[in-house]
MISE-464809 format. One record per residue (C-alpha): z, x, y; residue number from 1; residue in three letters. Coordinates in pm, 1 decimal. Example, Ala and Ser with C-alpha at 12.3 -4.5 7.8 and 13.67 -1.06 7.14 Angstrom:
BEGIN
> 780.0:1230.0:-450.0:1:ALA
> 714.0:1367.0:-106.0:2:SER
//
This chain:
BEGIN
> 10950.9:7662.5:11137.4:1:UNK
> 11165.1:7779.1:10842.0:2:UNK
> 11310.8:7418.3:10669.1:3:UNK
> 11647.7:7425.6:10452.9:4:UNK
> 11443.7:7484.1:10092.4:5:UNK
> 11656.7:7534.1:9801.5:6:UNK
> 11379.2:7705.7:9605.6:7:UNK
> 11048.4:7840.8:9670.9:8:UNK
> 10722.6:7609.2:9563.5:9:UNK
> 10464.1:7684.6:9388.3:10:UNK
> 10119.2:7670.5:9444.4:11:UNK
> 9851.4:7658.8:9197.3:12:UNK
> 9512.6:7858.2:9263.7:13:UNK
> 9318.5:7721.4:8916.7:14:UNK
> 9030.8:7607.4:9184.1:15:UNK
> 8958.8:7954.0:9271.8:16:UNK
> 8896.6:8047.8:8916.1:17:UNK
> 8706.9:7752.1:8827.4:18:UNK
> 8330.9:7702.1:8815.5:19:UNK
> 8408.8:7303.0:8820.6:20:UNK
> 8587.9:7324.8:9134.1:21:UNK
> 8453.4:7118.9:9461.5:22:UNK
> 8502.0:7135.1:9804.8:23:UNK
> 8798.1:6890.7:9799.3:24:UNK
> 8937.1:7093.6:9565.6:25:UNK
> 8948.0:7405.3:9806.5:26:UNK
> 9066.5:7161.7:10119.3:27:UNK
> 9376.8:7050.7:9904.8:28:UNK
> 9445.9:7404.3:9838.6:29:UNK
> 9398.8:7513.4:10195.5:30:UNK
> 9609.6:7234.1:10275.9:31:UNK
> 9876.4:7326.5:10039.9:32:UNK
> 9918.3:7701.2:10169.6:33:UNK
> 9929.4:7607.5:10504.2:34:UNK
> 10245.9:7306.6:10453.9:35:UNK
> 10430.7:7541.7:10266.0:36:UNK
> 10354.7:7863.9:10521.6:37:UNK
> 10452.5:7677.4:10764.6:38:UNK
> 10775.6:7541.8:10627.7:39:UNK
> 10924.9:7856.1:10380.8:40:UNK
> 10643.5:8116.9:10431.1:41:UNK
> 10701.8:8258.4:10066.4:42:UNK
> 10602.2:8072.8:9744.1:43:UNK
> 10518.9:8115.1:9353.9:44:UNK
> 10103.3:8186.6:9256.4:45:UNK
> 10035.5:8087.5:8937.9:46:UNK
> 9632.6:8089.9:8791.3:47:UNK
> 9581.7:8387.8:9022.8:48:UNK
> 9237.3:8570.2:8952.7:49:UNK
> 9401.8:8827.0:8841.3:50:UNK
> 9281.9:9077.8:8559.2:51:UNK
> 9606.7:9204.7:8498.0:52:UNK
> 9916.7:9030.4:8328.7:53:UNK
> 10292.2:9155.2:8390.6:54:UNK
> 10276.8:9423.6:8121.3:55:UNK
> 9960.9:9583.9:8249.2:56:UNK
> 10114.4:9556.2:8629.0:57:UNK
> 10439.7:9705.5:8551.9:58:UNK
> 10342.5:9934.2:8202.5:59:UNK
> 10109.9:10127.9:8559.0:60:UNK
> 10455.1:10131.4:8727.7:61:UNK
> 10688.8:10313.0:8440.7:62:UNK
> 10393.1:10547.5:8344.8:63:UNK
> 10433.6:10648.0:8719.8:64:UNK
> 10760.3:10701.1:8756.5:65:UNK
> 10851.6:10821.3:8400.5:66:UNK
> 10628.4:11102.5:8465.3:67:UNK
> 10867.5:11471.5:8583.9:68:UNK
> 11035.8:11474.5:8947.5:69:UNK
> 10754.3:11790.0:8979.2:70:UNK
> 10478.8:11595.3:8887.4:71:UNK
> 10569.8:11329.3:9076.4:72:UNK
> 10643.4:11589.1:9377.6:73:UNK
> 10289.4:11724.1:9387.9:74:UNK
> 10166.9:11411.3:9542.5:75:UNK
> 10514.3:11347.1:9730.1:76:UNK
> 10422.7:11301.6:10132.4:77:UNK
> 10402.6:11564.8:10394.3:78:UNK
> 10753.3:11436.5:10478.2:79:UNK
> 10874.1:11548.5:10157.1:80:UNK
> 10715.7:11816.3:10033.3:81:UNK
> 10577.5:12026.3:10326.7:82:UNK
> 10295.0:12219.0:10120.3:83:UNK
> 10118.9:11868.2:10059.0:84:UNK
> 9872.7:11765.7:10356.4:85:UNK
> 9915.6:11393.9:10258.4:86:UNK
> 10126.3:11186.6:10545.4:87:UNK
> 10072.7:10813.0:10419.8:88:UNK
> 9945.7:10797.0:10115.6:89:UNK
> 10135.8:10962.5:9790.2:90:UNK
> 10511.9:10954.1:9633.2:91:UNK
> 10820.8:10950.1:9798.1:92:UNK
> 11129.6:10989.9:9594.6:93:UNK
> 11492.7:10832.0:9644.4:94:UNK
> 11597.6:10985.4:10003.5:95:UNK
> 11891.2:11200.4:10022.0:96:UNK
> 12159.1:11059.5:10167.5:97:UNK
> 12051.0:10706.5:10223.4:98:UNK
> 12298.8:10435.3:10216.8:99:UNK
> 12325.0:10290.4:9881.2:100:UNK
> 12148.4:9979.5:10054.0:101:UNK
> 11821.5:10134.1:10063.1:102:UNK
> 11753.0:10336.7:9707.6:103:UNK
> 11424.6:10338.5:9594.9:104:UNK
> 11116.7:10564.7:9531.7:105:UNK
> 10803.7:10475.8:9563.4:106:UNK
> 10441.4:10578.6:9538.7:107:UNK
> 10158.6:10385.3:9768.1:108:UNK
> 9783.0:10368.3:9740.6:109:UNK
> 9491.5:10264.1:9955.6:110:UNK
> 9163.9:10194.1:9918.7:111:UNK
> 8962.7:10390.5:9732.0:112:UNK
> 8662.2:10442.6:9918.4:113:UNK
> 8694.6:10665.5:10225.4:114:UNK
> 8787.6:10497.5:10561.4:115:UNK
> 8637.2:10633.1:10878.2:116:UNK
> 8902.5:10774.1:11089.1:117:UNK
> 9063.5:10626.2:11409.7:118:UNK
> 8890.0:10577.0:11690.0:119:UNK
> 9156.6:10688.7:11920.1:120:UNK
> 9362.7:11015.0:11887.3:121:UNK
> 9728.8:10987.8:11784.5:122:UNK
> 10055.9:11138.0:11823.1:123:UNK
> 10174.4:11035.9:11505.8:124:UNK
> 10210.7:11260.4:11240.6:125:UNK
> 10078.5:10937.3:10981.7:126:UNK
> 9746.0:10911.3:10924.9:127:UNK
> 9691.7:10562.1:10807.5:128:UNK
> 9336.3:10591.7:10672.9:129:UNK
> 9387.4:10912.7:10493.0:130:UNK
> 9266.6:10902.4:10147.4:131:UNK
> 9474.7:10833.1:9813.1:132:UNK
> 9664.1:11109.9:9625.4:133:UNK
> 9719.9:11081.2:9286.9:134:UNK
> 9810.7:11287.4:8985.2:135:UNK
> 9569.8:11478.2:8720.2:136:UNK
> 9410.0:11245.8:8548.9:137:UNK
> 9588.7:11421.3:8204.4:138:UNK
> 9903.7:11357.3:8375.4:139:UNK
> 9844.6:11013.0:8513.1:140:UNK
> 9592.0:10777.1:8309.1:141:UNK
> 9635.4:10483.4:8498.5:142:UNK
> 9444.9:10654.9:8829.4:143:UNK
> 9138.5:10409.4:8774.4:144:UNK
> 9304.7:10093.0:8639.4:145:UNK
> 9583.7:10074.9:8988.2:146:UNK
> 9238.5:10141.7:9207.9:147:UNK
> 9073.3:9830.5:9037.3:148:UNK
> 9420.3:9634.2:9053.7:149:UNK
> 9435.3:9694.2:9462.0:150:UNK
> 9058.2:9575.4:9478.3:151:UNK
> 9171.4:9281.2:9291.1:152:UNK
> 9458.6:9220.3:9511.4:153:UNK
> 9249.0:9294.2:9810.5:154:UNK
> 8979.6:9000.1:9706.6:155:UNK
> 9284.3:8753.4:9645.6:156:UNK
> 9480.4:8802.8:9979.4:157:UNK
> 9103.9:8785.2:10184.4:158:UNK
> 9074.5:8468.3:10022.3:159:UNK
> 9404.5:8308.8:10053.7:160:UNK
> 9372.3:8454.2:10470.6:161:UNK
> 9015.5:8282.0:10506.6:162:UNK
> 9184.9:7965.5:10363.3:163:UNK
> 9493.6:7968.2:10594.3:164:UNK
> 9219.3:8014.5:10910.5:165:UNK
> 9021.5:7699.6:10786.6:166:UNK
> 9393.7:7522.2:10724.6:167:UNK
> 9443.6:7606.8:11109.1:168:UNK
> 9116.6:7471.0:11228.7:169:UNK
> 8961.0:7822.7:11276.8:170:UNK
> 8630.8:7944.9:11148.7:171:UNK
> 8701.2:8073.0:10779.5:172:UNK
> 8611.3:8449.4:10898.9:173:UNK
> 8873.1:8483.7:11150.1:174:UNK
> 9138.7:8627.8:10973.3:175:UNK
> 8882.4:8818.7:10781.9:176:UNK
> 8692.3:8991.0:11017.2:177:UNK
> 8988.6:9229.1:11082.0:178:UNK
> 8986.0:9297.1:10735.4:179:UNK
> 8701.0:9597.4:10768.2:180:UNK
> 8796.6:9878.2:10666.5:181:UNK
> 9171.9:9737.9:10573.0:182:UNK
> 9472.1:9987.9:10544.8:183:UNK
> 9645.7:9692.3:10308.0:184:UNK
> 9840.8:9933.5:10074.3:185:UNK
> 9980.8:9854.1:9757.8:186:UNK
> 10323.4:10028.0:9670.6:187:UNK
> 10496.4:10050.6:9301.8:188:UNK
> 10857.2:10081.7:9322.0:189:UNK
> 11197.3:10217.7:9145.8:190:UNK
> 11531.6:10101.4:9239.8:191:UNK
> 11766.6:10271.8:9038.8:192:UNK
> 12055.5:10080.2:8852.8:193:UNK
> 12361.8:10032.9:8985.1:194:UNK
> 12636.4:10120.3:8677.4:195:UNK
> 12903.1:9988.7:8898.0:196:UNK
> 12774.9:9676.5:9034.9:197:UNK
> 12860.7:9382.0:8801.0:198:UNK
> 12619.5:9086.4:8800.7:199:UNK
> 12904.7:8878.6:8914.5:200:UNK
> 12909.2:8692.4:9273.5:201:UNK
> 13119.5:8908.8:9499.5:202:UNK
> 13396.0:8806.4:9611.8:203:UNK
> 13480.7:8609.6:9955.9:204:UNK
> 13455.8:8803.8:10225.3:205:UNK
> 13284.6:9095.0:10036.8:206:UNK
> 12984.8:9278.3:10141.4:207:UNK
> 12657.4:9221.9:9971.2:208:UNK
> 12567.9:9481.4:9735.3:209:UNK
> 12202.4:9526.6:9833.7:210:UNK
> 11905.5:9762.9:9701.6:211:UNK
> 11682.6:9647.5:9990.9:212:UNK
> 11839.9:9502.9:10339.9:213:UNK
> 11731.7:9188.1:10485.9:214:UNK
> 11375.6:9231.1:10654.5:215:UNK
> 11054.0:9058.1:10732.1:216:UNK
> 10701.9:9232.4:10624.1:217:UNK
> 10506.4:9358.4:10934.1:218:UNK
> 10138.5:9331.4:10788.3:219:UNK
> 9995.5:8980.6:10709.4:220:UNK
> 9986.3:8884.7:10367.8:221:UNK
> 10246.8:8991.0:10102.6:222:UNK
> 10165.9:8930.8:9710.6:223:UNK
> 10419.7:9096.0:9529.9:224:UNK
> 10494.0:9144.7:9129.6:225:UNK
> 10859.8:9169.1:9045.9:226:UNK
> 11015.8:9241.7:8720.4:227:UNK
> 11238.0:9029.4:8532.1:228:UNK
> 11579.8:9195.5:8659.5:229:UNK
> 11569.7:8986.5:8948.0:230:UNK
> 11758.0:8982.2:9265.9:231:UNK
> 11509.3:8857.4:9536.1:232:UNK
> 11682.3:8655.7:9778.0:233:UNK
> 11516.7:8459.0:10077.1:234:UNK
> 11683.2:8292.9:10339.7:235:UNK
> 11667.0:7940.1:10471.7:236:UNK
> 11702.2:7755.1:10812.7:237:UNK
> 12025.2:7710.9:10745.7:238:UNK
> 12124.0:8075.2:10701.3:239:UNK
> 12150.7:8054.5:10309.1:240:UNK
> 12007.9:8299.0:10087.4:241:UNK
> 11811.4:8103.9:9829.3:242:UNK
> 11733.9:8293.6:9512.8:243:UNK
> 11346.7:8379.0:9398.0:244:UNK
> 11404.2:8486.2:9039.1:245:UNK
> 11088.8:8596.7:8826.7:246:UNK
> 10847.4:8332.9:8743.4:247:UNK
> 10651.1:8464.3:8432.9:248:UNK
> 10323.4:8478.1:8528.1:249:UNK
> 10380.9:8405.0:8904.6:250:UNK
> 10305.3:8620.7:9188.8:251:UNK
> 10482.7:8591.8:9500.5:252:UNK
> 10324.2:8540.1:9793.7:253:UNK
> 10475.9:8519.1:10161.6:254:UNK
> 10415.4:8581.8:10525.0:255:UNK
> 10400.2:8893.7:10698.7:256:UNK
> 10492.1:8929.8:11117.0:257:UNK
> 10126.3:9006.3:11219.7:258:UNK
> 9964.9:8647.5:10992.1:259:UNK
> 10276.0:8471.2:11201.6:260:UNK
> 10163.6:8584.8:11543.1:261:UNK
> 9819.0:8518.4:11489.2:262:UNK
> 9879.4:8204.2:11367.1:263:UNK
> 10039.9:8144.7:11693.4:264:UNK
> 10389.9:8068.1:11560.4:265:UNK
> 10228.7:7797.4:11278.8:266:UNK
> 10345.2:7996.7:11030.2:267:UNK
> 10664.0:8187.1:10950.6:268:UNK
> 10762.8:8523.5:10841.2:269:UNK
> 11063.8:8482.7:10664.7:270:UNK
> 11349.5:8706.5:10646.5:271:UNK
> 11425.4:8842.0:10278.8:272:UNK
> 11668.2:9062.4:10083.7:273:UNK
> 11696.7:9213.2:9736.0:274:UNK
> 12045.6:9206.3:9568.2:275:UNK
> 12148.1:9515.2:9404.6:276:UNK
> 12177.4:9482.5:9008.0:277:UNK
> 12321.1:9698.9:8716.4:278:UNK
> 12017.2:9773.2:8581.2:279:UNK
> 11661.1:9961.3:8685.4:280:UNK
> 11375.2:9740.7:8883.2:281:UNK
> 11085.8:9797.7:8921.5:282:UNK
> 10844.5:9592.1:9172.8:283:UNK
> 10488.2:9572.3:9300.8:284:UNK
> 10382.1:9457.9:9630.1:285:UNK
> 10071.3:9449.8:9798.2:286:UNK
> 10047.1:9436.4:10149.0:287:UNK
> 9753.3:9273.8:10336.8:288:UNK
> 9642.4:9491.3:10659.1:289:UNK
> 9386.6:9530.5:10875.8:290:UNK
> 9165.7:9837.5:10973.4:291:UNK
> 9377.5:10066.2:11218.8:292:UNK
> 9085.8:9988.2:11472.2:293:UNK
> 9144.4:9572.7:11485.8:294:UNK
> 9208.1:9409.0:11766.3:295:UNK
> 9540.3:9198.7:11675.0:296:UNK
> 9850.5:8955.0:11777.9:297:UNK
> 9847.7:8694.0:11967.2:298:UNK
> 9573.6:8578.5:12188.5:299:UNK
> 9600.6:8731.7:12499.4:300:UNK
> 9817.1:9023.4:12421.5:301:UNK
> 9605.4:9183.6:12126.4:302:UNK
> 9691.5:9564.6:12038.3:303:UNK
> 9473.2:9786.4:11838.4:304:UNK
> 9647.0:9742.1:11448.9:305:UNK
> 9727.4:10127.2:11428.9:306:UNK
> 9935.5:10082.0:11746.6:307:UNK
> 10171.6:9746.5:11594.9:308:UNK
> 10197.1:9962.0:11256.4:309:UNK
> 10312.9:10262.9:11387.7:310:UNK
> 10555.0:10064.0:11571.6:311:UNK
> 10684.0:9882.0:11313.1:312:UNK
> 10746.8:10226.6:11069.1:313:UNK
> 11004.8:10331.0:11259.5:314:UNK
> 11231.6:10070.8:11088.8:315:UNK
> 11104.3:10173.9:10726.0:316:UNK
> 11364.6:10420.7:10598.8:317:UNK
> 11119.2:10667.8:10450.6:318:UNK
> 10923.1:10740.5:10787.6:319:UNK
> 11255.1:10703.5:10961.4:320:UNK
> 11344.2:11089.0:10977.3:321:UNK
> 10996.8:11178.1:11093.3:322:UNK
> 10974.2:10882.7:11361.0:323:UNK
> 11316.5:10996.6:11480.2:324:UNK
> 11206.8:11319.5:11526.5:325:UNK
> 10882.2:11223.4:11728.7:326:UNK
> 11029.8:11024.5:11947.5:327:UNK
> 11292.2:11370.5:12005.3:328:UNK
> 10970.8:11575.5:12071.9:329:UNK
> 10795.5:11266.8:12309.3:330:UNK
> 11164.8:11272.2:12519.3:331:UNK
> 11136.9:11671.0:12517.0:332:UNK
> 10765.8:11631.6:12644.8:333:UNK
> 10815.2:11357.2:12925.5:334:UNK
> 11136.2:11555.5:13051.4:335:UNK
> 10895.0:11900.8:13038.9:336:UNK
> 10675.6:11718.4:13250.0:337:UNK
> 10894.2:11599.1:13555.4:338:UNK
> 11035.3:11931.0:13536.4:339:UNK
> 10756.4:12066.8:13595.6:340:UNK
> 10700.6:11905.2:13942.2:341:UNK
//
């Protein structure tokens, strides 16, 4: 269960780059994730096997989003731009009229070899193994250099999960073996500055200015590069919101609701906020998912992964509109239907 931290630790993953390093080596480690999952479920990465340093991670980011709105609107999501035929995968810019709470834009990524489609028929107007969407290549040079950063990412987070399942007694390729044909996504993301909000503590009895409300991630894994502006805030037992400020060189890693179920409580998915600042952030998380067609939760109650994820969007604000709107049409269906007898 969450403890009463006061920062998040950090846990060095030198053995996983090293040709020198043993078995112990790999058991402390294992060791290490799994104390601090199970106590915090965040903490600082440093020695990742990472290719790419903080410039190259976040230079991919501003080349994105400096590009024009237009540009950056011919990949936007069905939701956004109705021409386009991509639902999941693409841009989506800063919604109009969202609360100030919840300004960003974003653009998201999967793998970048095709996935084979559900095995069940959906409903949902998301399809979660559609294929990336990206700009021109003479608008967007980066198109080959974020596909090799997710498969990066994707490597890292398989190997942390297959250390966690040996940390919890399992067979290393439990967690794994859900990971064919993953969904995991990896997301760059603007939050617009804030001219009017100070960097000074509000005040008592003030609201939070916020640029992303408190949440926990839904998927399993989260590795995330943030920028130095700061603001990530992650609360303890005791209700306090303990700052994570940017660790150069650091990525930060924490646990998603699906890794806590299937960990059968062990470890903990830990709720987190960002606080709003007066200038522009960018960030860069990577989410660690499944394919749609796993078998997942806890043992006993397992749902296919497509069915928990499509769940779970409904509380994203930029599917919000469009789940709202199923769910209208599902109400106008059912009530067709008893009308009907």
């Amino acid at each position: 269960m969450t403890t009463s931290f006061t920062s998040l630790p950090i846990v060095d993953l030198a053995p996983l780059s090293s040709d020198c390093a043993t078995e112990d080596d790999l058991v402390q480690l294992s060791t290490r994730l799994h104390e601090v999952f199970a106590t915090v479920g965040f903490a600082y990465l440093i020695n990742a096997p990472l290719s790419f340093d903080h410039d190259d991670v976040f230079g991919m980011a501003k080349d994105f989003f400096r590009l024009p709105e237009e540009t950056k609107m011919s990949v936007a999501k069905k939701t956004f731009r109705k021409a386009n035929s991509n639902t999941y995968r693409g841009y989506f810019p800063v919604q109009p009229g969202a609360d100030s709470q919840n300004l960003k834009a974003g653009f998201e990524l999967g793998p970048s070899h095709r996935l084979p489609a559900s095995s069940r028929p959906s409903t949902s107007p998301f399809i979660l193994t559609e294929p990336n969407c990206f700009p021109s290549s003479a608008q967007f040079s980066s198109h080959d250099r974020l596909e090799t950063f997710y498969a990066e990412l994707s490597s890292l987070s398989n190997t942390l999960l297959a250390l966690l399942a040996s940390s919890l007694g399992k067979n290393p390729a439990s967690f794994t073996s859900i990971m064919r044909n993953s969904v995991s996504t990896l997301r760059l993301l603007h939050y617009p500055g804030h001219a009017s909000d100070a960097s000074s503590p509000s005040e008592e009895g003030e609201e939070e200015k916020l640029s992303c409300t408190p949440h926990t991630d839904s998927g399993l894994l989260t590795l995330l590069h943030q920028d130095a502006t700061g603001g990530l805030e992650v609360r303890n037992a005791e209700g306090a919101w303990i700052p994570a400020p940017h660790v150069p060189g650091s990525v930060v890693v924490n646990v998603g609701d699906l890794l806590a179920r299937m960990s059968g409580g062990r470890f903990v998915a830990t709720m987190h906020r960002v606080r709003s600042a007066a200038a522009e952030r960018f960030s860069v998380p990577f989410f660690s998912e499944p394919g749609v067609d796993a078998m997942v939760g806890e043992r006993g109650k397992e749902v296919r992964y497509e069915e928990f994820v499509l769940d779970k969007m409904g509380t994203w604000v930029e599917f919000q509109d469009e789940m709202e709107e199923m769910e209208i049409m599902s109400a106008v269906s059912a009530s067709s239907e008893v009308h009907a007898y």
